[in-house]
C-alpha positions in Angstrom: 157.9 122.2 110.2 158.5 122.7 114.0 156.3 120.5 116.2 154.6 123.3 117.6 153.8 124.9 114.1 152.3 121.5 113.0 149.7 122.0 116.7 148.7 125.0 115.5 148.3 124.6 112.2 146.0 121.8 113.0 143.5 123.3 115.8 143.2 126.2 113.7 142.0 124.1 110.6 139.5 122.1 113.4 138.1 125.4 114.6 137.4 126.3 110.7 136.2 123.3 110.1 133.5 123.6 113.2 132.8 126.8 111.8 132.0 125.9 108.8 129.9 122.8 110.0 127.8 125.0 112.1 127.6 127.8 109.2 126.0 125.3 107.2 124.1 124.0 110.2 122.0 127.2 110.6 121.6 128.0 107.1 119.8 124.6 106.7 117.8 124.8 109.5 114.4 125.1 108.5 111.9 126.8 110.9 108.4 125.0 112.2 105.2 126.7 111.4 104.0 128.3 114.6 101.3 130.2 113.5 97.6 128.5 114.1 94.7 129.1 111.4 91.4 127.8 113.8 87.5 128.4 113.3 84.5 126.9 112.5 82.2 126.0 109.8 78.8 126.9 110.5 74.9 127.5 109.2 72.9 130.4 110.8 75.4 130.3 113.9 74.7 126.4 114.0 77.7 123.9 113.3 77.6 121.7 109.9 78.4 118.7 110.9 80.9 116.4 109.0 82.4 113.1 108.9 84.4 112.6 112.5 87.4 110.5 110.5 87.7 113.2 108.1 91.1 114.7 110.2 92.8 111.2 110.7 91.7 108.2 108.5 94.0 108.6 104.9 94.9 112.1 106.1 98.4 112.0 104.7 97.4 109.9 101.1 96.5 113.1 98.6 94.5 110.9 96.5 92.1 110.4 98.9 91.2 113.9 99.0 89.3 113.8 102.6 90.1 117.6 103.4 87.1 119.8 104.0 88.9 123.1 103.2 91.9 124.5 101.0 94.6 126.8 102.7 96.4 128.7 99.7 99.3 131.0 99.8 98.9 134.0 98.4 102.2 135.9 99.4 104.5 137.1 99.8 106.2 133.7 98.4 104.0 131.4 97.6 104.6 127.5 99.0 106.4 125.6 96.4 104.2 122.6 97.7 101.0 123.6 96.6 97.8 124.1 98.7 97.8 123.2 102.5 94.5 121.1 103.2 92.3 121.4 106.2 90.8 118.7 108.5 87.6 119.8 109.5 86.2 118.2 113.1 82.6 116.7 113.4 81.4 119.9 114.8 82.9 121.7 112.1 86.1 123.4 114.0 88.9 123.2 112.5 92.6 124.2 113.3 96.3 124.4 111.4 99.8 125.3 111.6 101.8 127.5 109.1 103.9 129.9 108.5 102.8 134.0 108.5 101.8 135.5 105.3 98.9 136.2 102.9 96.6 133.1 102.4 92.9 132.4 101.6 90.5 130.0 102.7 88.9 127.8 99.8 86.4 125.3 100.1 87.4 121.9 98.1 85.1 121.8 95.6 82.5 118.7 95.0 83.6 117.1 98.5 81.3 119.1 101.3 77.7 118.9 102.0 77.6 122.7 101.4 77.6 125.4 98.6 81.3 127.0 97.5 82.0 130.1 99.1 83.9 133.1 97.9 87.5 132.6 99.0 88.4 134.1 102.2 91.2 136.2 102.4 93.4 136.0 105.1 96.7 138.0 106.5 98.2 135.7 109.3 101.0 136.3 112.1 100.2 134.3 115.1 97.1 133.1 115.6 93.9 134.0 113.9 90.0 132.8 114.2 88.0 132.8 111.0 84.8 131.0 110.8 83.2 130.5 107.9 79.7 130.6 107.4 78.1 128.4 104.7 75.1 127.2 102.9 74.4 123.3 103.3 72.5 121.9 100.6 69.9 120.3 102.8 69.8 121.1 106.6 68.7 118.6 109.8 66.5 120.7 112.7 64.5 119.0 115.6 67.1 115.9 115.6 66.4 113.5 118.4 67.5 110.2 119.2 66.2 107.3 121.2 67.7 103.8 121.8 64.8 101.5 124.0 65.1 97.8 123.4 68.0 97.5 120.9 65.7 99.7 118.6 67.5 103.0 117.1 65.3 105.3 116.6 66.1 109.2 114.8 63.2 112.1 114.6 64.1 115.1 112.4 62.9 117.7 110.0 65.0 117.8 106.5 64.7 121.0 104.3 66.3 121.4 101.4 68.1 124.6 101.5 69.6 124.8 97.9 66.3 124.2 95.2 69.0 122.0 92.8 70.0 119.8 95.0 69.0 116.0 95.0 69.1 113.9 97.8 70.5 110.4 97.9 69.8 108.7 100.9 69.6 109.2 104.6 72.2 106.7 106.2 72.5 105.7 109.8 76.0 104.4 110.6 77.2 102.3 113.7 80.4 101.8 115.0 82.2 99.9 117.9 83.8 103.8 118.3 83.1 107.3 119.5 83.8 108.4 115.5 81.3 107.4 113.4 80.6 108.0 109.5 81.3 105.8 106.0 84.9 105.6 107.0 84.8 104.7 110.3 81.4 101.8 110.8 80.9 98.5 111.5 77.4 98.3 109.5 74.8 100.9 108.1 71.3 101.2 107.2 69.7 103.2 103.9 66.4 105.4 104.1 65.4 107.2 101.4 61.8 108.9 100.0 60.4 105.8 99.7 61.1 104.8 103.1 60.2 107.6 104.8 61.9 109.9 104.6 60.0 113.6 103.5 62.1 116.7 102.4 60.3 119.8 103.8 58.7 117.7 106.2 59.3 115.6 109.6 61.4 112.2 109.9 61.4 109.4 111.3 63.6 106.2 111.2 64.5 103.5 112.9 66.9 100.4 112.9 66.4 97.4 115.1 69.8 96.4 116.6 68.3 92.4 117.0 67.7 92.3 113.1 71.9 92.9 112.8 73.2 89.7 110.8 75.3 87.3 112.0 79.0 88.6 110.3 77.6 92.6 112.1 76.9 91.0 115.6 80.6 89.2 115.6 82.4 92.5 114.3 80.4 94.2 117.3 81.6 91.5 119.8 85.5 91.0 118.1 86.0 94.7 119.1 84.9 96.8 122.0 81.0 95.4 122.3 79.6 98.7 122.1 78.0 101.1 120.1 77.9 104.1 119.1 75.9 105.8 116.3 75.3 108.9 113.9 73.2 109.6 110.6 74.2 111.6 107.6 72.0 113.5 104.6 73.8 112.5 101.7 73.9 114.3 98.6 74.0 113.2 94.8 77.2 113.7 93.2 78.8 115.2 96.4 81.6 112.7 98.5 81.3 113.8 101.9 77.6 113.8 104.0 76.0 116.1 106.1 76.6 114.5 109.4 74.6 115.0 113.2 76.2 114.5 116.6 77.8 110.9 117.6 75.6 109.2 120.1 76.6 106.6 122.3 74.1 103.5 122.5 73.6 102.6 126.4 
């Protein structure tokens, strides 16, 4: 074979071979999910409230099951990886990516402080809002906060908005962070109806910051020094709380 044969013969197996490569390239090339999912959860036009960690601590570990709501596709091809799970905020907002289709909106059964809804359906390309209004098994009103000489101090009404439910305690929670709930805390404190807490009527409780123990004033003090605090209704036989506003302890 002539010198200049053998050239040729080379460059024009290179160009298939390039071609090939970046054939393959684009046929592998697997698109992001641009489209956004956003809303709120909310009672009467009023956020529910729910744990502030719920979006970041063990988001990715399946077992631990944190996710407020269930994103299922419904067409036209349904994922092959099963449900999508949604991160709800501590005002109840929530937000996620995926790709355009047919999906509903589930609530995940025996974690939320509120009753199941009726799947939502929902036909995305883009962006779309859908909030989602709920029924919370017990409900907060009137909430108020003090904090005057290391003394915590929470006013509220509790009703109990679903006649089955049974309350399990009233928890305050404290952390050395702006998030604050059972997964993110330093130290907590239990109320229940025998210490005074009244469902259907008003509230009051209160924890004294100089009556922390030794090992909760040293985890305060490792850390940032400060405080920050939040209380949640809990509910028997349900994992997450219902949750109020983070407050900063000054």
């Amino acid at each position: 074979m002539k010198k200049n044969n053998r050239i040729t013969l080379v460059i024009t197996l290179l160009a298939a071979a390039g071609f090939l490569l970046q054939s393959c390239g684009k046929d592998n090339q697997v698109s992001y999910p641009s489209s956004i999912i956003k809303g709120a959860i909310t009672y009467n036009g009023q956020p529910v409230r729910l744990m502030s960690s719920n979006n970041q601590l063990n988001s990715g570990v399946a077992t631990q099951n944190l996710n407020t709501l269930v994103l299922r596709q419904t067409g036209p091809q349904p994922l092959s990886l099963g449900d999508n799970r949604i991160f709800a905020n501590n005002d109840g907002t929530f937000s996620t990516n995926t790709f355009d289709g047919e999906y509903e909106i589930r609530p995940n059964t025996g974690r939320c402080p509120f009753q199941d809804f009726t799947p939502i359906p929902v036909s995305l390309k883009g962006e779309q809002t859908v909030n989602i209004p709920v029924t919370p098994y017990f409900w907060v009103s009137n909430y108020q906060t003090t904090f005057v000489d290391s003394v915590f101090t929470a006013t509220f009404k509790l009703d109990r908005l679903v006649t089955t439910a049974a309350l399990q305690e009233v928890r305050v929670y404290f952390n050395t962070t702006s998030k604050v709930d059972a997964s993110a805390q330093v130290f907590s404190r239990p109320f229940t109806t025998t210490t005074g807490i009244v469902i259907g009527g008003n509230c009051t409780v209160s924890v004294n910051l100089k009556a922390m123990t030794l090992a909760e004033k040293l985890s305060v003090k490792a850390t940032t020094g400060k405080l920050w605090a939040n209380m949640a209704v809990r509910i028997t036989n349900v994992t997450d709380a219902l949750y109020q506003q983070n407050v900063a302890l000054k």
